[in-house]
C-alpha positions in Angstrom: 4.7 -9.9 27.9 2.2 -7.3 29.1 -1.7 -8.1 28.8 -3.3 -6.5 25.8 -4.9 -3.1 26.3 -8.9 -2.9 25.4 -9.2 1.5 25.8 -9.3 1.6 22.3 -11.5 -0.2 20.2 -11.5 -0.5 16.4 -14.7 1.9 15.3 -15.6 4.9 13.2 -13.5 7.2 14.7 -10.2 8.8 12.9 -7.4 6.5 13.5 -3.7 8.1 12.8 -1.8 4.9 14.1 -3.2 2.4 12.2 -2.1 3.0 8.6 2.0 4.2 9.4 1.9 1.5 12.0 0.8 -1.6 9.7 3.9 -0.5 7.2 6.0 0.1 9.8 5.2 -3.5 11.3 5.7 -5.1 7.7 8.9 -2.8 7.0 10.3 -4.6 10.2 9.5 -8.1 9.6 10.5 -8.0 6.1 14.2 -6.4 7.2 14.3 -9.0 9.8 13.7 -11.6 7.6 16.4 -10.5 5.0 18.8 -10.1 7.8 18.7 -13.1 9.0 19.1 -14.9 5.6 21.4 -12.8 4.1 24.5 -14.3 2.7 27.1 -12.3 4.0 30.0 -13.6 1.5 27.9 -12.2 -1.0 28.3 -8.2 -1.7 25.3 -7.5 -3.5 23.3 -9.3 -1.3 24.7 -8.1 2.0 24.9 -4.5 0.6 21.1 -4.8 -0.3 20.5 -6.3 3.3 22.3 -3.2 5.0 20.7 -0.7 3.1 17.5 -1.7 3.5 18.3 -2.3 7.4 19.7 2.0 7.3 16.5 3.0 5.6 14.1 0.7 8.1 15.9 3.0 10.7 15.8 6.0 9.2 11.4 5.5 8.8 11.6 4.6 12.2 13.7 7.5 13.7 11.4 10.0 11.4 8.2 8.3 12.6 9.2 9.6 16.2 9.6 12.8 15.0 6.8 12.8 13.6 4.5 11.4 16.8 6.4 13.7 19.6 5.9 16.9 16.9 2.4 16.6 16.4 0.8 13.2 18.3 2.0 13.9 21.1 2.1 17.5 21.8 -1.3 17.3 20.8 -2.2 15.2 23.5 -0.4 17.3 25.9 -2.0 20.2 25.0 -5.2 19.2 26.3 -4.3 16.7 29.0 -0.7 17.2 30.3 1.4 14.2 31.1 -1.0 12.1 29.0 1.8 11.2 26.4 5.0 11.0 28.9 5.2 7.5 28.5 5.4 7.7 24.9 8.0 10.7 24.9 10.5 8.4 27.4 10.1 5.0 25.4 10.9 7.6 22.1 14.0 8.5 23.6 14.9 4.8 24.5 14.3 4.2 20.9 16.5 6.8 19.7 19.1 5.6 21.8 18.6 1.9 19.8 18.7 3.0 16.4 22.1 4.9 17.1 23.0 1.5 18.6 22.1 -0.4 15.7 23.0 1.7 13.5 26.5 1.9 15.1 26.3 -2.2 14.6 25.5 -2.3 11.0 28.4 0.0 10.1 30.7 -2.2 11.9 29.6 -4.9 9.8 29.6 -3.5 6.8 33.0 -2.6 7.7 34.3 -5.7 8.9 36.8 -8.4 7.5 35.4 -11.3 5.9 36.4 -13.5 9.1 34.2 -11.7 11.3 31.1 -10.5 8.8 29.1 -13.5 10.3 29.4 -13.3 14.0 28.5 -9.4 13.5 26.0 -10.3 11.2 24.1 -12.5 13.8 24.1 -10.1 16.3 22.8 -7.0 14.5 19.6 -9.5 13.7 19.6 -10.7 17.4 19.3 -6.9 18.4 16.9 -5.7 15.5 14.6 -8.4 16.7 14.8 -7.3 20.5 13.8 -3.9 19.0 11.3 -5.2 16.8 9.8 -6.6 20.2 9.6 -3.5 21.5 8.2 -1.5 19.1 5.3 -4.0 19.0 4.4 -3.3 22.7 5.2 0.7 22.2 2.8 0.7 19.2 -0.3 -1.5 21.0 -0.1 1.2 23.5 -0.4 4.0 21.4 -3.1 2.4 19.2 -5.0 2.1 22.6 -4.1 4.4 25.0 -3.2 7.5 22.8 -5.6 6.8 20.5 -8.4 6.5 23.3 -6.9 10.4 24.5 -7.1 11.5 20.9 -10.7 10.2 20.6 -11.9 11.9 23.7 -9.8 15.2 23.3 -10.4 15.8 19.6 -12.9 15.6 17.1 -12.6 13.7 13.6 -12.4 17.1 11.9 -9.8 18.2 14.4 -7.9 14.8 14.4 -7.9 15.2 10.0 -6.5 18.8 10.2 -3.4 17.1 12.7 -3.2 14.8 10.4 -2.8 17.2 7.1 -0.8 19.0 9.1 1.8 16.0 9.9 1.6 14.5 6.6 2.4 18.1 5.1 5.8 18.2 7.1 6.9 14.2 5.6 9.6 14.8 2.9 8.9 13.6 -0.2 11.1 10.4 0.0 10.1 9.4 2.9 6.5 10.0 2.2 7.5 7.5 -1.0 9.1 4.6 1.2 6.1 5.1 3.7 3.7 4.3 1.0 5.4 1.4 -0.6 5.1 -0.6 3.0 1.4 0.7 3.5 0.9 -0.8 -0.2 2.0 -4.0 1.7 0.2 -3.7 4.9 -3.0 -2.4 4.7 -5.6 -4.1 3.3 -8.2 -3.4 0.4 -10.7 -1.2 2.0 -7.6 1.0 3.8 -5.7 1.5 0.8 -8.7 2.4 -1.1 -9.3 4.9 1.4 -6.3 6.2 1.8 -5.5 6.7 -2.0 -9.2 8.4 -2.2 -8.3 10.2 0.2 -5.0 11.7 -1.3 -6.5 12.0 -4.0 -8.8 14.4 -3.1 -6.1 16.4 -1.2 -3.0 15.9 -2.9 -1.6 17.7 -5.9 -2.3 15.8 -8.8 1.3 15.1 -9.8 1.9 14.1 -5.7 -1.1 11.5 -6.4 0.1 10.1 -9.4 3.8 9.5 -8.0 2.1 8.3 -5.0 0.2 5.3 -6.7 3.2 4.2 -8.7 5.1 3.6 -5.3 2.5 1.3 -4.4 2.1 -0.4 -8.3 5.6 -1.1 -7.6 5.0 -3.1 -4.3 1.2 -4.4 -5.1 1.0 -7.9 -7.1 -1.5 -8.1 -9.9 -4.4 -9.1 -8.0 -4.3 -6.3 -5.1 -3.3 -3.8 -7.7 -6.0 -4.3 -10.1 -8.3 -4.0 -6.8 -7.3 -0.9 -6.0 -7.1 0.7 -9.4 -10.8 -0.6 -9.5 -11.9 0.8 -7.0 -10.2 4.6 -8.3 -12.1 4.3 -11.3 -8.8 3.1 -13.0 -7.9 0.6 -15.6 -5.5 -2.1 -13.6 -3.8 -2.8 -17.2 -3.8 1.0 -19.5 -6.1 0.5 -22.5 -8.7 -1.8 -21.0 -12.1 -0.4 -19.1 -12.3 0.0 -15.1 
């Protein structure tokens, strides 16, 4: 395991990793989880497993997209070669999810006899990928980050960010927000649903905070609808 890099310290200053990659993080442990405990004689259950597994990898493979698109080739911009080891360990990772996702058809395909052994190995090789996205994502919450922070200002680094969020589809955007809901905690989902909400479209906004009603418990829901100036339960006073 490589030593932790200290470029990049948590302050003030804009952060674009830190929100997408918290969700991200959760969206992987949670599929990994499920993966491993699935029940593969059981077709709901191993159906539910596999879908979620496709759309973990779908996030994933738009994330990149997302990060060479805009991240990165803002980084470039103003200090070439700064993001090429991002762009190569991208490509390595696109390679993966056609790998895996290669894998989970086959099992999903598979006679019952053989369900089990495939099953094991598409969680052995999620979780090699999940190890590696870990490292690929401390290095971009340091090193990139510490490029972005020197190259850009915060007003520069929120019109990037408009500008990226603006080019999410809708769904994606959705399933995005349902593992921040998960990930982030009270302060950064506050801020992030203030901060939609002084951007977005008001009917954007709305569907946006029932995604993450449907993932927040009681408790973290009626935190956040607090601090909205919302009612956590319709009919009773902030």
């Amino acid at each position: 395991m490589s030593r932790p890099t200290e470029q990049a310290v948590a302050g003030p200053r804009l952060d674009l990793y830190r929100p997408i990659h918290k969700a991200l993080r959760v969206a992987m442990f949670d599929t990994l989880r499920r993966l491993g405990a699935m029940d593969v004689d059981d077709p709901e259950e191993l159906e539910g497993s596999l879908g979620q597994a496709e759309q973990l990898l779908a996030l994933l493979a738009g994330h990149l997209k997302h990060e060479n698109d805009f991240l990165h080739t803002a980084i470039e911009a103003r200090r070439p070669c700064s993001a090429q080891r991002s762009a190569d360990e991208h490509r390595d990772h696109l390679e993966s999810i056609g790998t895996l996702t290669d894998e989970l058809a086959a099992l999903r395909q598979a006679p019952a006899a053989e369900r089990a052994r495939l099953a094991h190995r598409l969680y052995q090789h999620l979780g090699l990928f999940v190890a590696e996205n870990l490292e690929h994502m401390q290095f971009e919450e340091t090193q990139n980050n510490a490029a972005l922070w020197a190259l850009y200002s915060d007003a520069e680094l929120a019109a990037l960010h408009g500008r990226l969020s603006a080019s999410i589809e809708p769904r994606e955007l959705m399933q995005a927000l349902g593992w921040m809901a998960h990930a982030l905690n009270a302060a950064e989902l506050a801020g992030l649903f203030h901060g939609m909400r002084a951007k977005a479209p008001p009917e954007a906004f709305d569907a946006a905070l029932a995604a993450a009603r449907a993932r927040l418990d009681d408790t973290r829901w009626a935190r956040l609808a607090r601090s909205l100036g919302l009612a956590p339960v319709p009919g009773l006073a902030a």
